[in-house]
C-alpha positions in Angstrom: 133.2 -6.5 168.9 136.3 -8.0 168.1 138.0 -9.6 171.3 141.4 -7.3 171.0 139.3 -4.6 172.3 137.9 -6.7 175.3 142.0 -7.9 176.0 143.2 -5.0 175.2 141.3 -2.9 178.3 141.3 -5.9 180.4 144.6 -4.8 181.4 145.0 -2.7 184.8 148.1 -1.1 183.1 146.5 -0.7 179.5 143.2 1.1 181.1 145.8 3.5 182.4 147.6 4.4 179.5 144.1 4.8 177.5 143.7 7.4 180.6 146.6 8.9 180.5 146.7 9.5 176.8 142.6 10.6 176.8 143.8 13.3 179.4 147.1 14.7 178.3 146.4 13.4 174.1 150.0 12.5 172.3 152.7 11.2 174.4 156.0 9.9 173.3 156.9 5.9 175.0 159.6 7.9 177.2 156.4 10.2 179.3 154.0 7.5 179.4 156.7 5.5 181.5 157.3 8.1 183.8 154.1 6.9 184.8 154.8 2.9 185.4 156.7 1.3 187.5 157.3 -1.5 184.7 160.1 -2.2 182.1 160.3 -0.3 179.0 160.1 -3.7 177.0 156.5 -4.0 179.3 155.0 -0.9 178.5 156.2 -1.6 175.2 154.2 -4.5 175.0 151.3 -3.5 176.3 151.4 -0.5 174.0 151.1 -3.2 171.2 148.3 -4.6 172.5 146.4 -0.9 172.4 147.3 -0.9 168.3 147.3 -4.0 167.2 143.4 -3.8 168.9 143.1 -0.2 167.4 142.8 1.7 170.3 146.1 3.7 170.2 147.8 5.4 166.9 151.7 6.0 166.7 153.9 8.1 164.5 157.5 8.1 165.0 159.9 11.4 164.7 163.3 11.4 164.6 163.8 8.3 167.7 160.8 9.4 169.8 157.7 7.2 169.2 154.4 8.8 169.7 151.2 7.6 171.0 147.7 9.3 170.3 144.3 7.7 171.4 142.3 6.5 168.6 138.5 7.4 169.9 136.9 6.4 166.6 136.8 2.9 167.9 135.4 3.8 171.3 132.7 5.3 169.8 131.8 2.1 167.6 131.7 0.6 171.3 129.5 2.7 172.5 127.7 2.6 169.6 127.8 -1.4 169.7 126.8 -1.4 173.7 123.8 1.1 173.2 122.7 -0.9 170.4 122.5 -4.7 172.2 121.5 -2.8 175.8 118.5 -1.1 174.0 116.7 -4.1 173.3 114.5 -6.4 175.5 113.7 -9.7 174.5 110.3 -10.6 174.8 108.0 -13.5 175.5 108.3 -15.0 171.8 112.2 -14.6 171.3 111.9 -11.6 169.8 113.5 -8.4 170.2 111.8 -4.8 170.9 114.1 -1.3 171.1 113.3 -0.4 175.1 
């Protein structure tokens, strides 16, 4: 997993955003900061976190940008998590699926 994905929700504000936009799906910058009590130039930042680590997708129109979760790479995640939590090392070093 590439460590954008572990900064990227490591983040308080970041996890809420992912939240927000799982819940309502495409919000322009201007609703998700009705939700913040942070700068626009912050939740702008953070919001280039969530791309640049491929969690969030934006699309400008006219001079709103926005912002639509990208679940494709939460489900290589959870595909990466069940892989390396479904095996059990055993006596010799190797690995067994559990």
């Amino acid at each position: 997993m590439p460590q954008s994905f572990f900064k990227a929700i490591a983040d308080p504000n970041r996890r809420k955003i992912l939240t927000l936009l799982r819940r309502e799906g495409t919000l322009s910058a201007g609703d998700l900061a009705k939700h913040f009590e942070i700068s626009l130039p912050g939740l702008s930042e953070h919001l280039k976190v969530l791309r640049e680590a491929g969690l969030v997708s934006s699309r400008k129109e006219k001079q709103f940008v926005y912002y639509t979760l990208n679940t494709t790479v939460f489900e290589d995640v959870i595909g990466w998590f069940t892989e390396v939590f479904s095996k059990k090392e055993v006596k010799d070093g190797t690995t067994e699926k559990v």
